[in-house]
C-alpha positions in Angstrom: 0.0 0.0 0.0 1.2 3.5 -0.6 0.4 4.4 3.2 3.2 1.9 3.9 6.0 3.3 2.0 5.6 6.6 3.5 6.0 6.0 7.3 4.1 3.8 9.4 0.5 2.6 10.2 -1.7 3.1 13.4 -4.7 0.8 13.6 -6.9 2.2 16.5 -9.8 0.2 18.3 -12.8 2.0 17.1 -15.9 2.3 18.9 -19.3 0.5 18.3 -20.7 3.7 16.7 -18.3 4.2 14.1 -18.3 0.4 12.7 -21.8 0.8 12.0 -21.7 4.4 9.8 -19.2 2.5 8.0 -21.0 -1.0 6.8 -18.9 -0.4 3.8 -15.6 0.7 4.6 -12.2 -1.4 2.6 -9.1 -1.2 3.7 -8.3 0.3 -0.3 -10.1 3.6 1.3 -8.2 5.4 3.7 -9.7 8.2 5.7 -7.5 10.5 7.7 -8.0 12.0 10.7 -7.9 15.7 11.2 -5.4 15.9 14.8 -1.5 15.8 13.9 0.9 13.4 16.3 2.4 15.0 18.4 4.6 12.6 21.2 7.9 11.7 20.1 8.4 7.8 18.8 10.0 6.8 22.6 6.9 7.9 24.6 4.1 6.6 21.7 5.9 3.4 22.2 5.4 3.6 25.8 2.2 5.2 26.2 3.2 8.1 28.2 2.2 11.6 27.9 5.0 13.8 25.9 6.2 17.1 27.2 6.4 18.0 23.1 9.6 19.0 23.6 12.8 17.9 21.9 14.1 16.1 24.0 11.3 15.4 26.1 11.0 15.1 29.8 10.8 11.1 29.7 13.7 10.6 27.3 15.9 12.7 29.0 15.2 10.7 32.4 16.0 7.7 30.8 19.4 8.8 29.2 18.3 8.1 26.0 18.0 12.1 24.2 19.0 11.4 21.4 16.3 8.7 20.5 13.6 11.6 21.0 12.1 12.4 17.9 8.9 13.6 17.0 6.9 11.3 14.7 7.1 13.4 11.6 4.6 12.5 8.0 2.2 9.8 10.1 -0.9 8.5 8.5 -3.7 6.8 9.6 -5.5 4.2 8.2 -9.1 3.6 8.8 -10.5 2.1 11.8 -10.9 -2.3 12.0 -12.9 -4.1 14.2 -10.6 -5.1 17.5 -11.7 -8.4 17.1 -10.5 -9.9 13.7 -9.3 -12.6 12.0 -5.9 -14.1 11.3 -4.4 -11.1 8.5 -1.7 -11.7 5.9 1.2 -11.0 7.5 3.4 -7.7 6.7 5.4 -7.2 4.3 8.1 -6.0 6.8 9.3 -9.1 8.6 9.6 -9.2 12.3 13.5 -10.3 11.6 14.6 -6.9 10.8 13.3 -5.1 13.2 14.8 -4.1 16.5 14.0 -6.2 19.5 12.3 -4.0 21.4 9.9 -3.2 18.2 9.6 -7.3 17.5 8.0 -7.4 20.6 5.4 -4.9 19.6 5.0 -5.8 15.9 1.5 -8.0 17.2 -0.1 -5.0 18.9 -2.8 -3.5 16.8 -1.7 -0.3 19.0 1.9 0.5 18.5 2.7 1.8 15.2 5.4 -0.7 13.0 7.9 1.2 11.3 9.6 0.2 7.5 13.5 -0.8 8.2 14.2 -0.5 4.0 17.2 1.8 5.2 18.5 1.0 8.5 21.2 3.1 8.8 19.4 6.1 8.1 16.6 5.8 10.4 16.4 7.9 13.5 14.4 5.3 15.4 17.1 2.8 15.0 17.0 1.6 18.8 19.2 -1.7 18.0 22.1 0.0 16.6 22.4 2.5 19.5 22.0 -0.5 22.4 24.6 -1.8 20.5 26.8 0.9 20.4 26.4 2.2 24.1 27.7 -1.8 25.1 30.8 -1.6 22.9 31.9 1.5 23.0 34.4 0.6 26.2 37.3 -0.7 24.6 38.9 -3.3 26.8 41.2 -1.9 29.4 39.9 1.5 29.9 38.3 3.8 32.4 34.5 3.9 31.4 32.5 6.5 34.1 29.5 4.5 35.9 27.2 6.8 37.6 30.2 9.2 38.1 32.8 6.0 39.4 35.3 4.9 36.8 36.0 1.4 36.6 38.5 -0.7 35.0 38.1 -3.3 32.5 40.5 -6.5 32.1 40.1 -9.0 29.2 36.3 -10.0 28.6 35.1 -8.3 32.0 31.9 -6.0 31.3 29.9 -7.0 34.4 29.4 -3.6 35.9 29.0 -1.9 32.9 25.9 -4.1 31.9 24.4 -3.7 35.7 25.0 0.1 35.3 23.0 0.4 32.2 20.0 -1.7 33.7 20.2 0.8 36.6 20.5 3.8 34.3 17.9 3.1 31.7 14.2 1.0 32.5 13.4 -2.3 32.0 12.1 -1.5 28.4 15.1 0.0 26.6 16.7 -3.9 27.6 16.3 -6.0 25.2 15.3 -9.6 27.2 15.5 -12.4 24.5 15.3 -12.6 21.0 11.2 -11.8 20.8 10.3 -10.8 24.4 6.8 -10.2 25.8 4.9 -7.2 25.8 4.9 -7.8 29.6 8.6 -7.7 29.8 9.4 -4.5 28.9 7.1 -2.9 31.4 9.4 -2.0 34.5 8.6 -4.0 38.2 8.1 -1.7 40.5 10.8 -1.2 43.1 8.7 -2.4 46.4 8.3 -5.8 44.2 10.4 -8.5 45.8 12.6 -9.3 42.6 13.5 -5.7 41.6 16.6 -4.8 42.9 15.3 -1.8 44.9 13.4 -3.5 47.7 16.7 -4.3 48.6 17.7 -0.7 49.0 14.1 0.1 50.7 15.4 -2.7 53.3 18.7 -0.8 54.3 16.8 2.6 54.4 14.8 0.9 57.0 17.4 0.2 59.2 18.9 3.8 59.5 17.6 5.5 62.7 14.6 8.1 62.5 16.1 11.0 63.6 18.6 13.1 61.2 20.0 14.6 64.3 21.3 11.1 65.2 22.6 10.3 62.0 24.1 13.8 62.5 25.7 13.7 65.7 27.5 10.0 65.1 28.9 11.3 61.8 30.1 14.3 63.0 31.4 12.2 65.8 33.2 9.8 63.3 34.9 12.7 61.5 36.2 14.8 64.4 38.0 12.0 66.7 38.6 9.1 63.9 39.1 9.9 60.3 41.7 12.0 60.2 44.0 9.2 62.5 43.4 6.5 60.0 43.1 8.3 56.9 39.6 6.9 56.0 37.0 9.1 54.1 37.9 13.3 52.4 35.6 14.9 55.0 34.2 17.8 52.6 33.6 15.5 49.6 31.8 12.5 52.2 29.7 15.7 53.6 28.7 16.5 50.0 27.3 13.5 49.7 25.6 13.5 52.6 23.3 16.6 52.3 22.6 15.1 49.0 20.9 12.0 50.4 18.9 13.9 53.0 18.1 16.2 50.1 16.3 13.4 48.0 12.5 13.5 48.1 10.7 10.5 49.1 8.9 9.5 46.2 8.9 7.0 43.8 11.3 8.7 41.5 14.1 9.6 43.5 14.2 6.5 45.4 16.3 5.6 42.7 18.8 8.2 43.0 20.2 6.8 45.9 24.0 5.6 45.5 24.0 2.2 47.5 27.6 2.4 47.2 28.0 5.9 49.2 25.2 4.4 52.0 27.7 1.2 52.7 30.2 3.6 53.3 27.7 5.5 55.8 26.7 2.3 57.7 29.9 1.1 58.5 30.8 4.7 59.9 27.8 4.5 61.6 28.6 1.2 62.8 32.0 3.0 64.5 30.6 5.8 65.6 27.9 4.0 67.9 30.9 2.4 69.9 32.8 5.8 70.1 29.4 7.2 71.5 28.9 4.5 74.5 31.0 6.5 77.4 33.8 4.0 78.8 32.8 3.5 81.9 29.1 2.7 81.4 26.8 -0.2 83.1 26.5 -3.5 81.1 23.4 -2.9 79.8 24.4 0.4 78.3 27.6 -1.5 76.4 25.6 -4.3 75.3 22.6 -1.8 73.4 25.3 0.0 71.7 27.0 -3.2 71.0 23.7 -4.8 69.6 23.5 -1.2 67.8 27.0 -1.4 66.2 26.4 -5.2 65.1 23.5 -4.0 63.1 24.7 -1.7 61.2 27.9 -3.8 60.6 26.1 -6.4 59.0 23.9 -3.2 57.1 27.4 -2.7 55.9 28.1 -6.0 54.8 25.0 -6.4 52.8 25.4 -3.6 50.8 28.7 -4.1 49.9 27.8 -6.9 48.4 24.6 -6.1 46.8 25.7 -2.9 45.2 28.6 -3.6 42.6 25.8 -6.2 40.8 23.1 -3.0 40.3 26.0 0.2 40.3 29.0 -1.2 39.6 32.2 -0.4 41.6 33.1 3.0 43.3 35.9 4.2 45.6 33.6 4.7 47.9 33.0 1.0 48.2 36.6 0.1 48.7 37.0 2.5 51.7 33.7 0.8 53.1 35.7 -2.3 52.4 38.4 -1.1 54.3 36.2 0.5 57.6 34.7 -2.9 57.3 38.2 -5.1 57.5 39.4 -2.6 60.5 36.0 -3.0 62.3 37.2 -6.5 62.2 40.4 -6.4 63.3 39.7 -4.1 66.2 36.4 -7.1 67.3 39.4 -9.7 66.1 37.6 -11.6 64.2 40.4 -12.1 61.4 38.8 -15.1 59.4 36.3 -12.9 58.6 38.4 -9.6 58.1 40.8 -11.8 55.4 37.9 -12.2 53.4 36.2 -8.5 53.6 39.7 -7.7 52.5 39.8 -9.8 49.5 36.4 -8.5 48.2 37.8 -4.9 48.9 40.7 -5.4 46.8 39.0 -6.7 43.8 37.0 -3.6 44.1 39.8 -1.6 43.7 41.2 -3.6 41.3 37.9 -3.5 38.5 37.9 0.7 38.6 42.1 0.5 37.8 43.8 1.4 41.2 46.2 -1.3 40.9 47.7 0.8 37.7 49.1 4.2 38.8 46.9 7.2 38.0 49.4 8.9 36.0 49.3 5.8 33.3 45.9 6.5 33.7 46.2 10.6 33.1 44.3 11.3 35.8 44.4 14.4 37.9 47.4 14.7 40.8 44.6 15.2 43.0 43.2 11.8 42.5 46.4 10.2 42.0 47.5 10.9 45.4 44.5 9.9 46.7 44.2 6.5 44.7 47.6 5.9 45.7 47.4 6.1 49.8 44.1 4.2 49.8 45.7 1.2 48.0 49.0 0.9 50.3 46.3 0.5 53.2 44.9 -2.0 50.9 47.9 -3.7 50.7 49.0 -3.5 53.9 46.1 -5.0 55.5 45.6 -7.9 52.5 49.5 -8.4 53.2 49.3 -8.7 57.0 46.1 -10.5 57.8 47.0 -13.2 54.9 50.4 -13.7 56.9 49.1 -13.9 60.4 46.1 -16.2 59.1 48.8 -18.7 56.8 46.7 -18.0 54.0 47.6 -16.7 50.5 46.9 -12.9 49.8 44.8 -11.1 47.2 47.0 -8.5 45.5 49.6 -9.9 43.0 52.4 -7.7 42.6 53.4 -9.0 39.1 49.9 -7.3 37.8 50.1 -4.4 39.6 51.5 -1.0 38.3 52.2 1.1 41.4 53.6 4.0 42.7 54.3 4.9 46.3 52.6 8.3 47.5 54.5 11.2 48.2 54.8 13.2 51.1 52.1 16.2 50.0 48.6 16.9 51.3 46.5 17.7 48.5 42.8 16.4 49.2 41.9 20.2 50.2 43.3 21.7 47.2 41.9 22.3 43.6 43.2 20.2 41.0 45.0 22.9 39.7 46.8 23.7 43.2 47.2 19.9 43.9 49.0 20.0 40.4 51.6 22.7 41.5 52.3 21.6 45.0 55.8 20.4 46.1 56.2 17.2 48.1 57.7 18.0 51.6 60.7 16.6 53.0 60.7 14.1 55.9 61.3 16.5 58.6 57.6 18.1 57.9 55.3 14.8 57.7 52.0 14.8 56.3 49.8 11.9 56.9 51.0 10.3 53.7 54.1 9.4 55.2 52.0 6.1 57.1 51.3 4.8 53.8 54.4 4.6 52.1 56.2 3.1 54.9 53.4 0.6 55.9 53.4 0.0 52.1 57.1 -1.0 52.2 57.1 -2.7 54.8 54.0 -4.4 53.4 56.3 -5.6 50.1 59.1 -7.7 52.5 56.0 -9.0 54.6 54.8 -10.5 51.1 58.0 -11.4 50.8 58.3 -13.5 54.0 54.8 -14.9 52.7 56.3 -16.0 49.7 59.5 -17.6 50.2 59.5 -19.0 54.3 55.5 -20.1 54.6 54.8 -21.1 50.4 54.2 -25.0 49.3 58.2 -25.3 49.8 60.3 -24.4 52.9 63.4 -22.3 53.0 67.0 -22.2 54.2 67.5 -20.8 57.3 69.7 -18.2 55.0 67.1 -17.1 53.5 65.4 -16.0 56.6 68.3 -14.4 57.9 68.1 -12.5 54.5 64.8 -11.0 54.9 65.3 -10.0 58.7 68.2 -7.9 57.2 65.5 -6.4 55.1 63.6 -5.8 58.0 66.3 -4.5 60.3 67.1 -2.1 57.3 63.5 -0.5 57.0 63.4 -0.1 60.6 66.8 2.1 60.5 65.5 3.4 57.1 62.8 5.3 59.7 62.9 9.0 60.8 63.7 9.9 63.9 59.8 10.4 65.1 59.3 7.2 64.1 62.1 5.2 65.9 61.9 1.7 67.5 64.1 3.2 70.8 63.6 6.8 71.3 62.0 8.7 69.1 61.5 12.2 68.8 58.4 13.1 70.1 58.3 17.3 69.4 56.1 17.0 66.5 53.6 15.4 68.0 52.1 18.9 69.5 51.7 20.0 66.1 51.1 16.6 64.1 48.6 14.9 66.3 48.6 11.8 64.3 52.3 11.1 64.1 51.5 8.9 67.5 49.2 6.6 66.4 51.3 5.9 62.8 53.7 5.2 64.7 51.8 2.6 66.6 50.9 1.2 63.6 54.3 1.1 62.7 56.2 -0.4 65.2 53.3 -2.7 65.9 53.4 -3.8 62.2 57.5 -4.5 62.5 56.9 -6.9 65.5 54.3 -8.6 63.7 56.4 -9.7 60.2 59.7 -10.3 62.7 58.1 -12.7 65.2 55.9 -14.5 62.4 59.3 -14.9 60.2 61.5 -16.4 63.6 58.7 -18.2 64.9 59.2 -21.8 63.5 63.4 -21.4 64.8 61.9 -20.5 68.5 61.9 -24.4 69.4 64.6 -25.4 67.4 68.1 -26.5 68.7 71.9 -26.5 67.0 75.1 -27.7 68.3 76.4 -24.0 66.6 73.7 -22.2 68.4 72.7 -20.8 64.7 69.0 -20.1 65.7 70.2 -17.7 68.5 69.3 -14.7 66.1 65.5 -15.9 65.7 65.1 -17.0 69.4 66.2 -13.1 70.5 64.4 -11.5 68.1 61.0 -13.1 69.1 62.3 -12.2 72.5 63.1 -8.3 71.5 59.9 -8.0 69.8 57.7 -9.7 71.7 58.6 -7.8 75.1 58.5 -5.0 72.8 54.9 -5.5 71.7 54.0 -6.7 75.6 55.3 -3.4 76.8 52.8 -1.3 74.0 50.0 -3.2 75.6 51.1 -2.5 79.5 51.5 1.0 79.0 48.2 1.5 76.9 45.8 3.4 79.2 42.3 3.4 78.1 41.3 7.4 78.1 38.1 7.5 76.1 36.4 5.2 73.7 37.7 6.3 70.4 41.5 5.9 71.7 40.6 2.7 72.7 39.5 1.7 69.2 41.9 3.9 67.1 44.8 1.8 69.6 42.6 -1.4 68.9 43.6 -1.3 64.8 47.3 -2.0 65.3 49.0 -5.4 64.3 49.0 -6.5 67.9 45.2 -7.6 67.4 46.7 -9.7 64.8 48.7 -11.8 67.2 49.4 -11.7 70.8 52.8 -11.5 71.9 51.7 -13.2 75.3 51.6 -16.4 73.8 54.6 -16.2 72.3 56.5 -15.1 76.1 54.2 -17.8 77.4 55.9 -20.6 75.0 59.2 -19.2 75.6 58.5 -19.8 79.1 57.3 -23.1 78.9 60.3 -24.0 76.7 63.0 -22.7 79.1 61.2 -22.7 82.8 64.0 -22.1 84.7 65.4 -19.4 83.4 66.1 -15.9 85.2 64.2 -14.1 82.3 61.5 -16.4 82.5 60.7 -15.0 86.2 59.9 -11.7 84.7 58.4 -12.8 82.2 55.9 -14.1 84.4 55.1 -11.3 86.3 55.1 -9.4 83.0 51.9 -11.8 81.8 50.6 -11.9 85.5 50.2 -7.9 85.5 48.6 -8.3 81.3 46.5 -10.7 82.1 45.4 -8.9 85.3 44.3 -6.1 82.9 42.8 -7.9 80.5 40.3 -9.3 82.7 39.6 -5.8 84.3 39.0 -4.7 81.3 35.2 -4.5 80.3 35.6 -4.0 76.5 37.6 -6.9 75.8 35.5 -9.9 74.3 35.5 -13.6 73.7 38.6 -13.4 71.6 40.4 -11.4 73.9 39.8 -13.4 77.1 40.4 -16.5 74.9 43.7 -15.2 74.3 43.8 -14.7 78.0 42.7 -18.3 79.0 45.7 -19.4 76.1 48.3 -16.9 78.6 47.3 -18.2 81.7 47.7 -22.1 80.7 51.0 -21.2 80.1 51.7 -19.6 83.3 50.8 -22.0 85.2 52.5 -24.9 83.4 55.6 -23.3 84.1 54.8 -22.5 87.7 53.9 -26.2 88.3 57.1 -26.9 86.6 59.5 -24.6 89.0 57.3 -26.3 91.9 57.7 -29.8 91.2 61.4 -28.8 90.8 61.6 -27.0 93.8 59.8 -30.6 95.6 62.1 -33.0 94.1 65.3 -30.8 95.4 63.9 -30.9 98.5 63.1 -34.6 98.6 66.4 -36.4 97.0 69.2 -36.6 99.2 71.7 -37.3 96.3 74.6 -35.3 96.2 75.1 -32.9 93.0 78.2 -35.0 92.3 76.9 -38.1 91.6 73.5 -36.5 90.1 74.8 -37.2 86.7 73.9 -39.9 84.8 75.4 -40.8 81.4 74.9 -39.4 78.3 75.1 -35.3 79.4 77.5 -32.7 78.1 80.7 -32.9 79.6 81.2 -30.2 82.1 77.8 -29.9 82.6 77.5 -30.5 86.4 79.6 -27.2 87.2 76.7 -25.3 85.9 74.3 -24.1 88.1 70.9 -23.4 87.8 69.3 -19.9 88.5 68.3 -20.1 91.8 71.5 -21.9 93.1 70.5 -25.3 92.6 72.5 -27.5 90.6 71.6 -29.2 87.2 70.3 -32.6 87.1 68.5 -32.9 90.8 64.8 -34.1 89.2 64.1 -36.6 87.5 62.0 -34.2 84.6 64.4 -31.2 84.2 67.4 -31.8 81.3 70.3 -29.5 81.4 70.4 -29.7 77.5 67.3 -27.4 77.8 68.9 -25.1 80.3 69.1 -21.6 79.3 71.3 -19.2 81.3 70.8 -15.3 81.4 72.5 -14.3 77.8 73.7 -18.0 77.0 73.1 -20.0 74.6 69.1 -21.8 74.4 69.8 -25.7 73.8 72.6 -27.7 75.0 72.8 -30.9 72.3 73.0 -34.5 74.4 74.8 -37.3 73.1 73.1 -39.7 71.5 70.8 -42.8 73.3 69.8 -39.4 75.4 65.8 -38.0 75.1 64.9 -36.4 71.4 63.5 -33.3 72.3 61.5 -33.0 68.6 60.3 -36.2 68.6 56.4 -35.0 70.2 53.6 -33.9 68.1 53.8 -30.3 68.4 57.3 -29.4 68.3 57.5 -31.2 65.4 54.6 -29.1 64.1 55.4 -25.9 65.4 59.1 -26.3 63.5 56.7 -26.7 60.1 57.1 -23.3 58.4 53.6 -23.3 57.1 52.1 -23.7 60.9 49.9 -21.0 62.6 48.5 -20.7 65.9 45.3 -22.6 66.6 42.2 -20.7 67.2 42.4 -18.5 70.1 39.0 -20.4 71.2 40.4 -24.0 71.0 41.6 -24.4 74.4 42.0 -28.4 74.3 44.3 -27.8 71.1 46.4 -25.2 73.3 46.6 -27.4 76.2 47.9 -30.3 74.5 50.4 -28.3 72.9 51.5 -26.5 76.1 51.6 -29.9 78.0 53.7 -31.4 75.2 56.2 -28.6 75.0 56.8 -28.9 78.5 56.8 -32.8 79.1 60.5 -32.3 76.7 61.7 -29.2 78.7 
């Protein structure tokens, strides 16, 4: 028909009256109508009113503006009865036709255009769906909802979930010839849409602004700024934008799930900072409950929201609150995998590559660059003090350390004309690129002493070199043994980075001596490993005597140093065991007495801190029973020191005396090959038919370089290893 070739054809219901004033009417006889189209070819499709404007209202909501176009030189073809018989069908197959109009081709309703020139036609929906999906070439930065992300080989995830978010339901095609049912959007209260999940976590946020208010203030003033977590100004931006948001059906949608993870787990923080320190138990189990909820609020929509907005920096940093939250309630098993999921975060929006290869701003550079060496550290750390492998690879990463500037309050033009400072003026950008180094020879030590292989005893005398050398690579405000404290009156935070950093060294150097503690050598060749565990250890002991709990947020900002990742009691408790009747071992003793003491005062601590306790306090008392059973069996034997000696000891042996006067070999249990002296050599070798002191279970194990400490709850475990440990002593 000649109506065909010109545009397309409408066929209206028509009502009862009209059929019958035309008995007559063939479908050779067109009659027009006398009212001009006026909606654009997007909103006709949809049935929606059109603003008549180009764009309209509608298209330009949906992202789609260049799709509006009025419906220009439509005709109408006379009415037909609504219910009719099977027609001949078109002469424009349903094959070339975009999806989205295949699905309507059947509908007497929706007008079917001619495709005899495809690439000419402005209605060609197909060819711009297809264009919007591949015009990301593969391994570049492609904006989602204002986040860049980062795409490896034959990853498009988030840029498909961004695109359902951005754009309804219709303008997706679902199959190859959809329903007409399809392409209508759910609403977002229905259970499969993806927003009931977001109505969920609005729920859970507390009724009052001027809560929400006072805990994020709260977070920002006495946290942030110590551990370098969210930029204040741009965080508050975002913040009077969400309160800003109407509560209607529309800008439900405009709420970044990505920004309100971020909110809920400072939220989660700020709720234990508000609970005063000294409060009744009640009191500190509500805000406990309080904090738990809106952990777990946290949680969920870290995970829900890369599948519907794809990934954001402001997801990492939740990812990162999240993994510190954990370390400060230590509960690491969990915290090793937030980390993970954090880092692959980062990963899909590019951080791994420098921002410079990236031609970003200075500004964000710097700022992409500190938040992924606390990334790294913590993946490095917590994969170490777990046994388990880590998530960053450094063979695909392309890096660069941060320098010592400040440029989160400037302009990008300012931030691109500032000077990095020398060492003598620290910013808080010096924390990261020491942690970060230091976070490279803990990998290190991952790699080489606890892989599928063990190494020479060389090679861990290697890498404490490496160690030893970052720790005299260290300013002077950050020294091991006295550092210079007069810039902490003008840089408050330079005392709590260098908690974190001195806390961090004692960490990597007992975890990389640790399997040599137990060991003896005719050479006395482990001597190195078995004082360092000592240096550090008493080290890390003395950080947690001296800690005085002011006020709630020191308590947590202290909580987030590497000492939550092991406990240096334990390891003075083992040393102990192993060598009872030393003259060190008496301190020691009243060293753990007086921590243990505390930590059982202390009404903050929890399950895995009293477990640790319990762990402590097995230890002490093995070695007590030891030194009394000792002191018995002196008492009882009426043997002269002389002829004490049986066969098989170290010759010379009987002129050594033990600490408190007594001489070697008196009971039946002790061994002088065990003996230690103060500042002598650990093991003494026996001849051979003598007792093998590696022979047991756990000495055996604890010598395996890939061993970790048993769970701090598994008190049976620890008491069969304490009991074997010092059946050999």
């Amino acid at each position: 028909m000649a109506d065909s070739a010109q545009g397309c054809a409408v066929l209206p219901t028509p009502s009862p009256r009209s059929l019958q004033s035309l008995p007559q009417h063939t479908p050779s006889e067109p009659r027009k109508r006398g009212r001009q189209a006026t909606a654009c070819f997007q909103c006709h499709v949809r049935k929606q009113k059109c603003s008549e404007e180009r764009p309209c209202l509608h298209c330009l909501r949906r992202g789609v503006p260049d799709l509006c176009v009025r419906r220009e030189g439509v005709q109408v073809h006379d009415f037909k009865p609504k219910r009719r018989r099977k027609t001949k069908e078109s002469p424009v197959t349903t094959s070339k036709l975009p999806p989205l109009l295949q699905a309507s081709s059947n509908d007497a309703s929706v007008p079917v255009q001619t495709r005899q020139q495809p690439e000419e036609s402005p209605y060609s929906v197909e060819s711009d769906v297809e264009e919007s999906v591949t015009s990301p070439r593969v391994g570049q930065l492609w904006e989602t909802r204002g986040a860049p992300s980062f795409f490896g080989n034959s990853y498009f995830g988030p840029q498909v979930a961004a695109t359902m978010i951005d754009a309804p339901a219709p303008d997706i095609p679902t199959g190859a010839n959809p329903s007409r049912r399809s392409s209508i959007a759910r609403p977002f209260r229905d259970e499969s849409g993806p927003f009931s999940q977001l109505w969920d976590l609005l729920g859970l946020l507390p009724r009052r602004k001027s809560t929400i208010d006072r805990l994020v203030d709260l977070f920002l003033t006495d946290i942030n700024w110590k551990i370098d977590a969210v930029h204040p100004q741009t965080f508050r931006q975002s913040y009077v934008k969400f309160w800003k948001r109407k509560s209607g059906f529309d800008d439900v949608t405009t709420v970044d799930l990505r920004w309100l993870a971020l909110l809920f787990i400072i939220l989660a923080i700020a709720v234990m900072l508000d609970c005063p320190q000294r409060c009744s138990p009640e009191l500190q189990r509500e805000c406990e409950e309080s904090s738990l909820r809106f952990y777990w609020a946290a949680r969920r929509a870290v995970v829900i929201a890369p599948s519907f907005y794809g990934e954001s920096t402001d997801l990492v940093r939740a990812g990162v609150l999240i993994t510190r939250y954990l370390i400060h309630s230590r509960r690491l098993s969990e915290s090793w995998l937030t980390v993970g999921f954090a880092s692959r975060i980062a990963m899909a929006q590019g951080i791994h590559v420098d921002g410079v290869r990236w031609g970003l701003p200075r500004k964000s550079t710097e700022t992409r660059r500190r938040l992924w060496c606390h990334l790294y550290s913590l993946d490095r750390m917590i994969a170490l003090a777990l046994g388990r492998p880590y998530s960053i690879s450094d063979a695909q990463c392309l890096t660069e350390e941060p320098e010592n500037v400040w440029v989160d309050d400037m302009t990008d033009q300012d931030a691109l004309q500032a000077v990095s400072q020398s060492l003598d003026d620290p910013t808080p950008a010096v924390l990261s690129f020491y942690s970060y180094r230091l976070s490279k020879i803990i990998g290190s030590i991952q790699e080489q002493c606890f892989g599928n292989y063990s190494a020479s005893y060389d090679k861990v005398v290697a890498l404490d070199c490496e160690l030893v050398a970052w720790r005299d690579s260290l300013p002077p405000y950050f020294w091991l043994q006295g550092p210079d404290l007069s810039l902490d009156a003008t840089h408050s935070f330079l005392q709590w980075h260098r908690l974190y950093l001195h806390t961090n060294y004692h960490f990597a150097r007992i975890t990389l001596h640790r399997p040599y503690l137990l060991r003896s050598s005719i050479t006395n060749r482990f001597e190195r490993s078995r004082e360092a565990c000592l240096s550090s250890a008493c080290a890390d002991l003395k950080t947690r005597l001296e800690h005085r709990v002011v006020d709630s947020n020191e308590n947590f900002v202290w909580s987030l140093g590497a000492h939550q990742l092991f406990n240096s009691g334990i390891v003075l408790g083992i040393m102990a065991v192993r060598d009872p009747y030393s003259s060190r071992t008496a301190a020691i003793l009243e060293d753990l007495e007086a921590y243990c003491e505390k930590q059982n005062s202390d009404i903050w601590v929890n399950e895995f801190g009293l477990a640790e306790t319990r762990v402590i306090e097995l230890c002490i008392a093995k070695v007590k029973q030891k030194r009394k059973d000792l002191a018995a069996s002196q008492q009882q034997s009426s043997v002269p020191a002389s002829t004490s000696l049986e066969s098989g000891q170290v010759e010379g042996a009987s002129s050594q005396q033990l600490p408190n006067g007594n001489v070697n070999g008196q009971s039946a249990e002790y061994q002088p090959a065990l003996l230690v002296a103060p500042d002598e050599q650990y093991g003494i070798p026996q001849a051979d038919g003598d007792s093998v002191h590696f022979d047991s279970v756990w000495p055996a194990v604890w010598q395996d370089q890939s061993f970790s400490f048993p769970g701090a709850a598994d008190l049976e475990t620890w008491q069969e290893m304490i009991n074997t440990i010092g059946t050999h002593t």
